[in-house]
C-alpha positions in Angstrom: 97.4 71.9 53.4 97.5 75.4 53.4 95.8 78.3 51.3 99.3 79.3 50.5 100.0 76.2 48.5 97.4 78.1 45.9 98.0 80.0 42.6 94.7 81.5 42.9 91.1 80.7 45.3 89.0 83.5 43.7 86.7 83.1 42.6 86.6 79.5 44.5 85.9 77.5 41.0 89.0 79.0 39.7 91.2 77.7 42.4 94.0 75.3 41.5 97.4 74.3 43.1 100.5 76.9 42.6 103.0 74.4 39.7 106.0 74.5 42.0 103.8 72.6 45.0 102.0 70.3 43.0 104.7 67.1 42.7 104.9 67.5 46.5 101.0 68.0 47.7 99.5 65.6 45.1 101.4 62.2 46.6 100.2 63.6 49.9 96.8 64.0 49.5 96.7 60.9 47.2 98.5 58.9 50.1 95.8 60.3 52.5 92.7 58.9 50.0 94.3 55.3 50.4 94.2 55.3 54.2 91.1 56.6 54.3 92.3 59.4 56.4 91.4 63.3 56.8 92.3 66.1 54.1 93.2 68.9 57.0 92.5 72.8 55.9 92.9 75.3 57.6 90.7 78.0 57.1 91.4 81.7 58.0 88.6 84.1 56.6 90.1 86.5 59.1 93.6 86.4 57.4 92.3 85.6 53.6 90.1 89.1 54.2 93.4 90.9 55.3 95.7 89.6 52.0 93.5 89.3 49.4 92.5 91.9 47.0 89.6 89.9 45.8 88.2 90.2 48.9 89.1 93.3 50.3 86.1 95.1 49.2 83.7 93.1 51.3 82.5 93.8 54.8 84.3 92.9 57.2 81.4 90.5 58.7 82.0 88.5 56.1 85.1 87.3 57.2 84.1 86.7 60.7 80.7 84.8 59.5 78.3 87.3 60.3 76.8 88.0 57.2 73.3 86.6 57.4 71.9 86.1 53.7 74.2 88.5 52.3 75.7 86.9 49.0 79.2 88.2 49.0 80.8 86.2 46.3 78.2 84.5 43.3 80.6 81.6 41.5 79.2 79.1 38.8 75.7 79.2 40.1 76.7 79.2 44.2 76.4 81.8 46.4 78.6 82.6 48.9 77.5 84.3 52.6 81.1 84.3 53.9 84.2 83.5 53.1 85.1 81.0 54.8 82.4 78.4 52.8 84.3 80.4 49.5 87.6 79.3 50.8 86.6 75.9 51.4 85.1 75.3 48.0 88.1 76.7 46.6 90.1 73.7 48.2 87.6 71.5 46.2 88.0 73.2 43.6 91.9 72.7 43.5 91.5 68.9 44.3 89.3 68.3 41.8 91.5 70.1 38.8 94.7 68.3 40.2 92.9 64.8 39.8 93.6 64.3 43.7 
């Protein structure tokens, strides 16, 4: 799965699959539940940083995880130090409003 497949990731609770993609990545991820197998993400901060305007304002170090204890992004009561842990909520996120 790819960050691509997404209508929106920020902020990461408001993520949620793009409608054209969903018929197709639902029966996937669904399939992937029943045999107990891996949900694969990739995560680019890097490349997320570059492309979206959400996160354009941010240092830079927060795409390559060397933030510290910065909070970059606060979502629904989480804080965010990088965004790659943003990105990866954001997947949950998706999952959880498609019912996968």
């Amino acid at each position: 799965m790819h960050s691509l497949v997404m209508a929106t990731t920020f902020p990461p609770s408001s993520a949620y699959f793009d409608a054209p993609v969903l018929p197709i990545v639902l029966p996937i991820v669904q399939s992937l539940q029943t045999h107990r197998y891996p949900l694969l993400y990739p995560v680019y901060s890097y490349w997320v940083y570059l492309s979206n305007v959400n996160y354009s304002d941010f240092p830079l170090d927060s795409a390559l995880l060397n933030t510290g204890k910065d909070v970059i992004v606060k979502d629904l009561g989480e804080e965010y130090t990088n965004i790659f842990d943003a990105q990866v909520d954001a997947a949950f996120s998706a999952l959880e409003k498609a019912d996968a």
